[in-house]
ZADO-1210 file (C-alpha; in nm, 4 decimals, padded with zeros to 6 digits):
<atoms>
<atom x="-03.7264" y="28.4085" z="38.8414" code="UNK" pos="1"/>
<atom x="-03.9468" y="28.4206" z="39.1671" code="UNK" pos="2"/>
<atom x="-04.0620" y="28.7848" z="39.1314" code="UNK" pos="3"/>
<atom x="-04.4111" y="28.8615" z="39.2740" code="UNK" pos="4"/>
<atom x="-04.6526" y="29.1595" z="39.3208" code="UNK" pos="5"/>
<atom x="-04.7021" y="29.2204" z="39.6630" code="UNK" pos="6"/>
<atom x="-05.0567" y="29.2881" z="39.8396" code="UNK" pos="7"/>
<atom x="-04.8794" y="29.5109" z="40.0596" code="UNK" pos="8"/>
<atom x="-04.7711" y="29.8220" z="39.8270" code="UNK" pos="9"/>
<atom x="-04.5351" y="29.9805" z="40.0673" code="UNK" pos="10"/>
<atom x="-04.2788" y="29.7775" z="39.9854" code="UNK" pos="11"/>
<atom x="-04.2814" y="29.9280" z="39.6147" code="UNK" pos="12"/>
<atom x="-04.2040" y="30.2759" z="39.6945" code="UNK" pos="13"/>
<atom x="-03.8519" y="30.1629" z="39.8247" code="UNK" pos="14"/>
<atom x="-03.5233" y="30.2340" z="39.6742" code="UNK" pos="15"/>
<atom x="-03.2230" y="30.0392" z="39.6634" code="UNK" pos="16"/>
<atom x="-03.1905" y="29.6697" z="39.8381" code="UNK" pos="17"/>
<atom x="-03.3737" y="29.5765" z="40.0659" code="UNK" pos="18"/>
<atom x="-03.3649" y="29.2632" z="40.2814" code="UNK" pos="19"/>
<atom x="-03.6344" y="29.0827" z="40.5045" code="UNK" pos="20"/>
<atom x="-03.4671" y="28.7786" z="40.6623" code="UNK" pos="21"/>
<atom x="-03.4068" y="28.5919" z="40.9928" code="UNK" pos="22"/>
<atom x="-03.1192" y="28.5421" z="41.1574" code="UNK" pos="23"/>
<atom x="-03.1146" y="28.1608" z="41.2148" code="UNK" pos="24"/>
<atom x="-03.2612" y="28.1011" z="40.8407" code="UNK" pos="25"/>
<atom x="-03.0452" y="27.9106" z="40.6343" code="UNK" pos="26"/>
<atom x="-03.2159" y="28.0808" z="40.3329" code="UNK" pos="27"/>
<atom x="-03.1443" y="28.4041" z="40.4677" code="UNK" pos="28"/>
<atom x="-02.8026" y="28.3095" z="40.5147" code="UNK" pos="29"/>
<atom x="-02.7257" y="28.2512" z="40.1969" code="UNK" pos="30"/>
<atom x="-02.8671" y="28.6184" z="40.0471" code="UNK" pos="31"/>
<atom x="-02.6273" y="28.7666" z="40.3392" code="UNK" pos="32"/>
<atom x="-02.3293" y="28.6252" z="40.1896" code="UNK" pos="33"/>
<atom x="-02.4441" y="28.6766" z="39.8310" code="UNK" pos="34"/>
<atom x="-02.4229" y="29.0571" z="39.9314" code="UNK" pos="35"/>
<atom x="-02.1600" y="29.0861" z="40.1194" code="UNK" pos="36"/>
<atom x="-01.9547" y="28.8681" z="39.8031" code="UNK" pos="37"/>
<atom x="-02.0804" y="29.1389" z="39.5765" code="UNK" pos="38"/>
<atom x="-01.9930" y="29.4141" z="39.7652" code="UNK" pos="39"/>
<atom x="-02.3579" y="29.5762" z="39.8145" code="UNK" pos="40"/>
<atom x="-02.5372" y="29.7978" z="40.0032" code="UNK" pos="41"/>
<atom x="-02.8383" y="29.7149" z="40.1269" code="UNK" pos="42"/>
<atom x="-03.1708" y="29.8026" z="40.4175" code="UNK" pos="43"/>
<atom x="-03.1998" y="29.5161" z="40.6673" code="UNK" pos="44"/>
<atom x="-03.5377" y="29.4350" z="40.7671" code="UNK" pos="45"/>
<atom x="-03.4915" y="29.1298" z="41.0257" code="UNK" pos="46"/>
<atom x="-03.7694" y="28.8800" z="41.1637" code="UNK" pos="47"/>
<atom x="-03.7331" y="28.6968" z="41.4837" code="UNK" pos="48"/>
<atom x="-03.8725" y="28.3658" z="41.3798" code="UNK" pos="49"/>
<atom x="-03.8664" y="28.2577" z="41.7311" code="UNK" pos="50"/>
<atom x="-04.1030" y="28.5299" z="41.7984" code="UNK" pos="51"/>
<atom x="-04.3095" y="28.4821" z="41.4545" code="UNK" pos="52"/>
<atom x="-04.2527" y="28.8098" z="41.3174" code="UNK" pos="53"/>
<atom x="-04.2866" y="28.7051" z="40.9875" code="UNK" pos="54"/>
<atom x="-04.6692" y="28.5640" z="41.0860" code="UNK" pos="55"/>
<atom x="-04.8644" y="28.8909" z="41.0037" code="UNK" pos="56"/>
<atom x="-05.0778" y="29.0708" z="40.7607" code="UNK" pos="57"/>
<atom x="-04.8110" y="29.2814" z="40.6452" code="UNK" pos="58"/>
<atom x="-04.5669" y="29.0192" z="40.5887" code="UNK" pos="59"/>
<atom x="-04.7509" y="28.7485" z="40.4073" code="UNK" pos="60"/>
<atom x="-04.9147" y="29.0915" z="40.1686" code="UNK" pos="61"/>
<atom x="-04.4844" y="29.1289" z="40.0699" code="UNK" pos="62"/>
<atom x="-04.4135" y="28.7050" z="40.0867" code="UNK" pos="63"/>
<atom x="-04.7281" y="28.4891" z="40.0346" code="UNK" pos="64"/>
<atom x="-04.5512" y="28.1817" z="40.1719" code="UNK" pos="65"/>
<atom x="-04.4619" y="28.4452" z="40.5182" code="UNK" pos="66"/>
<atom x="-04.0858" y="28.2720" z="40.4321" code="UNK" pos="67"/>
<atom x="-03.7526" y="28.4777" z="40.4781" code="UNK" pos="68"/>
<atom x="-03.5634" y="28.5929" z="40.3055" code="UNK" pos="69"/>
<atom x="-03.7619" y="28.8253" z="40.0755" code="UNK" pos="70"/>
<atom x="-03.5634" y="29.0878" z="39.8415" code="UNK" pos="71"/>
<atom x="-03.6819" y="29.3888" z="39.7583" code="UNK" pos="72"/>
<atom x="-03.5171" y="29.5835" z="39.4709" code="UNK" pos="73"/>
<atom x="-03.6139" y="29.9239" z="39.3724" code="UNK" pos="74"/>
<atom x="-03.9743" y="29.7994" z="39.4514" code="UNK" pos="75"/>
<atom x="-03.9553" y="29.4683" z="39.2786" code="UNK" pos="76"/>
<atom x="-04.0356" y="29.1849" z="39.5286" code="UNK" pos="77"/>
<atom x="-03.8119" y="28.8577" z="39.4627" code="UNK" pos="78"/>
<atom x="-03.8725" y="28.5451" z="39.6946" code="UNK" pos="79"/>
<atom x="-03.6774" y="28.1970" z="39.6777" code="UNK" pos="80"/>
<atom x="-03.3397" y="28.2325" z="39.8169" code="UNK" pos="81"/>
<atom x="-03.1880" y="28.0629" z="39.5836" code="UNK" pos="82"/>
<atom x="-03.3366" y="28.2418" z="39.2571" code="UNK" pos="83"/>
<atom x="-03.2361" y="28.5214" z="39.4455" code="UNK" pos="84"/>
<atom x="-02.9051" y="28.5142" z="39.4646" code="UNK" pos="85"/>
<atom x="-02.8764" y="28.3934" z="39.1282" code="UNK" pos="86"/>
<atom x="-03.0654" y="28.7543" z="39.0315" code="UNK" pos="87"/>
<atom x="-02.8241" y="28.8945" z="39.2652" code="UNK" pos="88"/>
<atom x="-02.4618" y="28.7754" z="39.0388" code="UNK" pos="89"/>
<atom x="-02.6705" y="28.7798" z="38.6977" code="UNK" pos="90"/>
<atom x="-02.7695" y="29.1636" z="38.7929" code="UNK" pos="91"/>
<atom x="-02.5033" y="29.3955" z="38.9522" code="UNK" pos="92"/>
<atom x="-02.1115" y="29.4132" z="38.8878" code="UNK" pos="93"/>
<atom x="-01.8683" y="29.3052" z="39.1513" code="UNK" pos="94"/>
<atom x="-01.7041" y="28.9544" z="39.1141" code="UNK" pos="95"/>
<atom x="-01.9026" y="28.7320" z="38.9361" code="UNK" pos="96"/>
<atom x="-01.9663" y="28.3664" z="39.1501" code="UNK" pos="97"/>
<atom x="-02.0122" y="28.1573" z="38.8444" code="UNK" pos="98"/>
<atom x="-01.8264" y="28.0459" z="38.5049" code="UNK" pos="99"/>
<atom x="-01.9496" y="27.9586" z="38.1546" code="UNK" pos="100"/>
<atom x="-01.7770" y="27.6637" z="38.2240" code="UNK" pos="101"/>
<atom x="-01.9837" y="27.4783" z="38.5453" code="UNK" pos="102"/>
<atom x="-02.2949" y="27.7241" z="38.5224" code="UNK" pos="103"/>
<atom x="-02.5511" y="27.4390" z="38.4438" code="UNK" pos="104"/>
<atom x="-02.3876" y="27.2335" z="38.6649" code="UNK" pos="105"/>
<atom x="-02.3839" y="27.5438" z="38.9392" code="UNK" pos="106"/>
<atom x="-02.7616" y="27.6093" z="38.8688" code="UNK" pos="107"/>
<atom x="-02.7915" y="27.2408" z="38.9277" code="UNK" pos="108"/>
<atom x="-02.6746" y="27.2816" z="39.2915" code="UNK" pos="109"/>
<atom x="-02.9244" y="27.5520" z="39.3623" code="UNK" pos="110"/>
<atom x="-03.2312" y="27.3643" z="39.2529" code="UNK" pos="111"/>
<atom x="-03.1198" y="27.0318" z="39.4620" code="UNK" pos="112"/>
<atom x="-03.0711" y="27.2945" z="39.7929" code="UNK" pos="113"/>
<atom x="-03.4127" y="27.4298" z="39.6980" code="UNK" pos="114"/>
<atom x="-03.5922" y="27.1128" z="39.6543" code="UNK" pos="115"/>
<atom x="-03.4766" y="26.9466" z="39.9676" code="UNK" pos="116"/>
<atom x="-03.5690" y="27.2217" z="40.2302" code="UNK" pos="117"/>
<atom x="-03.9244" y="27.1531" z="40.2788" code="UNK" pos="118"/>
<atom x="-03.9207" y="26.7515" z="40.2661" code="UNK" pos="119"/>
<atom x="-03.5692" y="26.7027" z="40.4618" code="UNK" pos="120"/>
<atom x="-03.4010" y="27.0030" z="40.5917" code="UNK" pos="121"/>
<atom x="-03.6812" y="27.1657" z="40.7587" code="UNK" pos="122"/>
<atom x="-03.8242" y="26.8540" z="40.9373" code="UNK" pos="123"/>
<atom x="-03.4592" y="26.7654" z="41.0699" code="UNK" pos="124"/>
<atom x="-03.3914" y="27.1093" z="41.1951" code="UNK" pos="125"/>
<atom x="-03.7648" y="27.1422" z="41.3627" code="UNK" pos="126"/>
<atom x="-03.7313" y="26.7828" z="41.4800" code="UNK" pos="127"/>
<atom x="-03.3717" y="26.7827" z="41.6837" code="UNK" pos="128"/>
<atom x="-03.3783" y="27.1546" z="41.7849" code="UNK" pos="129"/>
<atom x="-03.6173" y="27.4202" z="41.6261" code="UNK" pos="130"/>
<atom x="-03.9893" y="27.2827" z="41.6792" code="UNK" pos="131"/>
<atom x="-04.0283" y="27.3854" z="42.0771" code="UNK" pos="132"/>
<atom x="-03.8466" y="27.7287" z="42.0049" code="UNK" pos="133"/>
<atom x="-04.0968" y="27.8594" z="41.7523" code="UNK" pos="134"/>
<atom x="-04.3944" y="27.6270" z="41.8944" code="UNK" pos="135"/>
<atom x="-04.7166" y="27.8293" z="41.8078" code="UNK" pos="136"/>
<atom x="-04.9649" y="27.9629" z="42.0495" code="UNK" pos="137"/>
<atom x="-05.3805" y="27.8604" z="41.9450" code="UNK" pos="138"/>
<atom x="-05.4024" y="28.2130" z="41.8086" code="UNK" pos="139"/>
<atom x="-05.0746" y="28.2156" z="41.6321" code="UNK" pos="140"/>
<atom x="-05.1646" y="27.8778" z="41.4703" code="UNK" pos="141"/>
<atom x="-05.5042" y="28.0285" z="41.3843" code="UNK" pos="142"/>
<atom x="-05.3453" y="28.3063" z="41.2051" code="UNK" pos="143"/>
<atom x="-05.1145" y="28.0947" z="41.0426" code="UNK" pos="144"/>
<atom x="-05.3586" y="27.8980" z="40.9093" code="UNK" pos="145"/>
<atom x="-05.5414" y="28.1571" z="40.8112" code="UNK" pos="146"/>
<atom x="-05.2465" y="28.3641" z="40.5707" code="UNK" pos="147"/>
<atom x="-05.1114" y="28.0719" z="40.4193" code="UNK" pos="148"/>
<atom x="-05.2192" y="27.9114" z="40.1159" code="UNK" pos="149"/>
<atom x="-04.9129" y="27.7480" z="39.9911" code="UNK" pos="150"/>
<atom x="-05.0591" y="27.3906" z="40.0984" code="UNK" pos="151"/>
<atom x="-04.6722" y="27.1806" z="40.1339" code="UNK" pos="152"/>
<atom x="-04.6178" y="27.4552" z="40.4236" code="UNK" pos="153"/>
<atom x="-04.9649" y="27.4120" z="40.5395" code="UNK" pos="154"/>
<atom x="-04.9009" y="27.0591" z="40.6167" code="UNK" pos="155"/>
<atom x="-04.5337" y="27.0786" z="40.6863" code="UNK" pos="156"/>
<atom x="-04.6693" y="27.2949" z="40.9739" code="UNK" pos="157"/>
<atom x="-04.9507" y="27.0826" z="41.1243" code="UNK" pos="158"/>
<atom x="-04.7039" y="26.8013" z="41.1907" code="UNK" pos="159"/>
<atom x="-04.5566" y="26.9941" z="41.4565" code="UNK" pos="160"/>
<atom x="-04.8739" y="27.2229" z="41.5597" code="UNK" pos="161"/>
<atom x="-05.0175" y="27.2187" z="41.9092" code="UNK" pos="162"/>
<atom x="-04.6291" y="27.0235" z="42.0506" code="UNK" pos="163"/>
<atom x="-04.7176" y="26.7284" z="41.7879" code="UNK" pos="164"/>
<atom x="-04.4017" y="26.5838" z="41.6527" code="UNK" pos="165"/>
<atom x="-04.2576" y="26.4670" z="41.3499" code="UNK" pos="166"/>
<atom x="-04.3239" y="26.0320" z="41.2408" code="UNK" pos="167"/>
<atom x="-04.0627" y="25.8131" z="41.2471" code="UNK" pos="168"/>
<atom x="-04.1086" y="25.7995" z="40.8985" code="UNK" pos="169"/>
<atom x="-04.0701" y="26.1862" z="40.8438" code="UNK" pos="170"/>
<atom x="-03.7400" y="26.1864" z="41.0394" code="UNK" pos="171"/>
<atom x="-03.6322" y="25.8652" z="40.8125" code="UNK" pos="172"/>
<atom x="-03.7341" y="26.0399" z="40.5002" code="UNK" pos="173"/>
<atom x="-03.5467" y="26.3518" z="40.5972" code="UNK" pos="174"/>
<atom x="-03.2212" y="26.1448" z="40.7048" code="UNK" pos="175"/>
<atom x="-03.2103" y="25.9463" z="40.4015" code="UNK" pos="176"/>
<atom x="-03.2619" y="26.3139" z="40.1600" code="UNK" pos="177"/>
<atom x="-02.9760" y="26.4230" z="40.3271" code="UNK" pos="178"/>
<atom x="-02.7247" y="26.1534" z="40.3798" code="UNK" pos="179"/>
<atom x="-02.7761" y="26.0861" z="39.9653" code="UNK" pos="180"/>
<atom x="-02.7345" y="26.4394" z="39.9051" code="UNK" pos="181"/>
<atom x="-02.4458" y="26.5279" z="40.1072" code="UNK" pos="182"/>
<atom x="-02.2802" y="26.1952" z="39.9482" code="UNK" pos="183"/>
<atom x="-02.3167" y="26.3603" z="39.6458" code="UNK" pos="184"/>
<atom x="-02.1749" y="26.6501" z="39.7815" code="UNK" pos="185"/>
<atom x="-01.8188" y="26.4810" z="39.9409" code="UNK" pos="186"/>
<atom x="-01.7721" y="26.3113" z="39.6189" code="UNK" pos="187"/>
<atom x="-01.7733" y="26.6372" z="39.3827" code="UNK" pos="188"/>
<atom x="-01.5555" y="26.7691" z="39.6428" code="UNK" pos="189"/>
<atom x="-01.3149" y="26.5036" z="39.5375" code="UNK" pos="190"/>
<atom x="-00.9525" y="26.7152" z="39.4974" code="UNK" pos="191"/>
<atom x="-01.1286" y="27.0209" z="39.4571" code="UNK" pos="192"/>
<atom x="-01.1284" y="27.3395" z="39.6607" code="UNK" pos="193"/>
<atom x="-01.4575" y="27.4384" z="39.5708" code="UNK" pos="194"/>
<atom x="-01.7595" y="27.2444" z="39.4602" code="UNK" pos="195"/>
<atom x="-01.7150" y="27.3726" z="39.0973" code="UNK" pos="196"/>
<atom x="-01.3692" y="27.3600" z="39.1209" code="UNK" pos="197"/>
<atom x="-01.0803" y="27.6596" z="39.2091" code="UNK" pos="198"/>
<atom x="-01.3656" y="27.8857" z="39.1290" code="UNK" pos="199"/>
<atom x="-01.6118" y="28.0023" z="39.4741" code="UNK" pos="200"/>
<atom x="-01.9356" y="28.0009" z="39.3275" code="UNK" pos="201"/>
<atom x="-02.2974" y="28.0536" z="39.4137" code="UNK" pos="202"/>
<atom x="-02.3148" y="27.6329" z="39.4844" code="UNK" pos="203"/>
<atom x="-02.0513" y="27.6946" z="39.7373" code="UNK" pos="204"/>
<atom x="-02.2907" y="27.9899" z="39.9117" code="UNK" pos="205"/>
<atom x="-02.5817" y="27.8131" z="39.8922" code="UNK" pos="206"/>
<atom x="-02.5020" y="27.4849" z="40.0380" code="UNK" pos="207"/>
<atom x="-02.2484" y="27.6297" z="40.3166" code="UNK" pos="208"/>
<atom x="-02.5239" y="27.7512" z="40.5471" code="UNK" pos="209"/>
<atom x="-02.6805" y="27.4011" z="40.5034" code="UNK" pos="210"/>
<atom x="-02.3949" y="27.2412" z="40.6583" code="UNK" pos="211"/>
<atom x="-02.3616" y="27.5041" z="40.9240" code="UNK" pos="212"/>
<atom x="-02.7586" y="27.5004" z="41.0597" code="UNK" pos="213"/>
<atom x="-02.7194" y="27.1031" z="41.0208" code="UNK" pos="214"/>
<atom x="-02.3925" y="27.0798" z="41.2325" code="UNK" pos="215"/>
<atom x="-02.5874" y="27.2977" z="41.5165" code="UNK" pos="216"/>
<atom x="-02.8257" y="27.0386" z="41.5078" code="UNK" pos="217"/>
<atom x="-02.6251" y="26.7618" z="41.5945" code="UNK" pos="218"/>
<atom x="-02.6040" y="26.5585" z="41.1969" code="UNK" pos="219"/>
<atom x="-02.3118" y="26.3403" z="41.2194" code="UNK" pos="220"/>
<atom x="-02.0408" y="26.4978" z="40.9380" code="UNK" pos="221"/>
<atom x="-01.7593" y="26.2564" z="41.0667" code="UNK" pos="222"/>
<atom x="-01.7360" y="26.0718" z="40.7808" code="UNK" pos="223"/>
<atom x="-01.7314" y="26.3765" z="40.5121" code="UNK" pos="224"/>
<atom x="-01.3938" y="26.4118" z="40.5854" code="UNK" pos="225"/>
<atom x="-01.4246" y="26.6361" z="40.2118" code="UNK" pos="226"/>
<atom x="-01.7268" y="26.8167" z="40.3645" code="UNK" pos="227"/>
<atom x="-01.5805" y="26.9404" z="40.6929" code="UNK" pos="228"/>
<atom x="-01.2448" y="27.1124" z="40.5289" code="UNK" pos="229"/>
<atom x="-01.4274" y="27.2219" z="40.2311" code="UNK" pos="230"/>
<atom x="-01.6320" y="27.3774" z="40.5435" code="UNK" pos="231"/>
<atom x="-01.3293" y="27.4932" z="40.7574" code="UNK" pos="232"/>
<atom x="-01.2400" y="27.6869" z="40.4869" code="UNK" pos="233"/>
<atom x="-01.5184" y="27.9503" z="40.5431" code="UNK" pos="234"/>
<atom x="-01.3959" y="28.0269" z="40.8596" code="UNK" pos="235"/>
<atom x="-01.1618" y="28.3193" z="40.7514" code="UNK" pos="236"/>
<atom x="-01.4208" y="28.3978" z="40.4531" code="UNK" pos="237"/>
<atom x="-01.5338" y="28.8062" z="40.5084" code="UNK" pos="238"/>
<atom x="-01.9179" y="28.7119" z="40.3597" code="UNK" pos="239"/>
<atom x="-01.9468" y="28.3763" z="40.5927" code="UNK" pos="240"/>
<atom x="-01.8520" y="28.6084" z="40.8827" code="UNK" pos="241"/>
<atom x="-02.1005" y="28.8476" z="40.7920" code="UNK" pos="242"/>
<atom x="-02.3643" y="28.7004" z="40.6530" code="UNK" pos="243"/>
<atom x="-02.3617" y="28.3785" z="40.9107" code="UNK" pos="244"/>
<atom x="-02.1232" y="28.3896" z="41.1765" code="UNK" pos="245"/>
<atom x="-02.2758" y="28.7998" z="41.2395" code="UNK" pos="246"/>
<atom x="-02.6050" y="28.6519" z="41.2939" code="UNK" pos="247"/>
<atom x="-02.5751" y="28.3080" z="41.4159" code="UNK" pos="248"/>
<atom x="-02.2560" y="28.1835" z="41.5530" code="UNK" pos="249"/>
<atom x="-02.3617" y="27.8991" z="41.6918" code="UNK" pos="250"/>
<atom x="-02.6740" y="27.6873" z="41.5943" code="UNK" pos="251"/>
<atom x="-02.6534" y="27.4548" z="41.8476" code="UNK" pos="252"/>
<atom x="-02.7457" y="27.6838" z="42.1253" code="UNK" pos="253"/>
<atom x="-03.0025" y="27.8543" z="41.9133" code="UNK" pos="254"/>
</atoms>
């Protein structure tokens, strides 16, 4: 569990949920949902990544890697979106997104959505659409550099610093992460409603916002015929229309 003590102690006087995320995040996205499947209340704290809120003193003293989304509980800081909703259906009632059945399987999901954002998701999204919206001033890149110590972000970062843009090779490596991994993903959809079967789980929320920030950037879905209905199916889903659709309808004219 990604629970950390915070430099910045304000945080640990509050009470109840709280939730610092960003409306375009993907990781946010999937913490949204998570709460609005469990039926809880919670404080929204929201970054505009586009303006770098999240690239200040106070933020990076509550996250270290100045990431969203960031849960605080009762003055508990957890960090890692997908740990977090995990914490999320392991700690309070309301319907429960897993089954004895598929759980290592489910857990399984999570880690593969966690270990691809830095090395594939991230440089796709910065590369077709994201990299000139949040494009750093000196200063901002200065403080940035400055605050953050977690050294894959440090150099996911300097690729694009100062208008630089991603290698070839970056943008091949990132293609070929994701066209294996969403392969993996139409063939478990196979038959099956959901990815773990008739049950929506916590695999389902965490790789639905994938497919809905990669759409917006233009990745060609066409032939994950399983992908797009298993998608489609969100549509009419109460926590994709509040935790996504709410916050970012549209990616593609983000």
């Amino acid at each position: 569990m990604a629970v950390i003590v915070p430099t910045n102690k304000s945080v640990e006087a509050f009470e109840g949920l709280h939730l610092y995320h960003g409306d375009i995040s993907n990781c946010s996205m999937r913490v949204r949902m998570t709460l609005e499947e469990k039926g809880l209340s919670w404080t929204s704290h929201h970054l505009d990544l586009k303006k770098k809120d999240n690239i200040s003193d106070d933020y990076f003293g509550i996250n270290p890697n100045g990431l969203v989304p960031t849960l605080v509980d009762n003055g508990v800081v957890h960090i890692e979106s997908n740990e977090i909703i995990d914490y999320l259906d392991e700690t309070y009632p309301g319907p429960k997104l897993r089954s004895a059945e598929n759980e290592a399987e489910m857990l399984e999901w999570l880690s593969l959505a966690g270990s691809i954002h830095v090395p594939a998701v991230k440089p796709y999204v910065y590369s077709t659409r994201i990299a000139k919206k949040v494009q750093k001033t000196q200063e901002e890149e200065q403080m940035y550099d400055s605050l953050q110590q977690n050294q894959e972000l440090k150099t996911f970062h300097k690729k694009h610093a100062g208008g630089a843009s991603f290698s070839e090779a970056d943008i091949a490596k990132a293609k070929e992460i994701l066209h294996d991994c969403f392969s993996k993903l139409e063939a478990t959809l196979e038959g099956k409603t959901w990815m773990m079967g008739d049950q929506f789980t916590l695999a389902d929320i965490s790789w639905v916002p994938l497919y809905h920030v990669l759409v917006g950037c233009g990745y060609p879905f066409e032939d994950f015929t399983n992908i797009t209905r298993w998608a489609a199916s969100f549509q009419e889903r109460r926590s994709f229309q509040e935790g996504v659709l709410k916050w970012c309808p549209d990616f593609s004219k983000v």
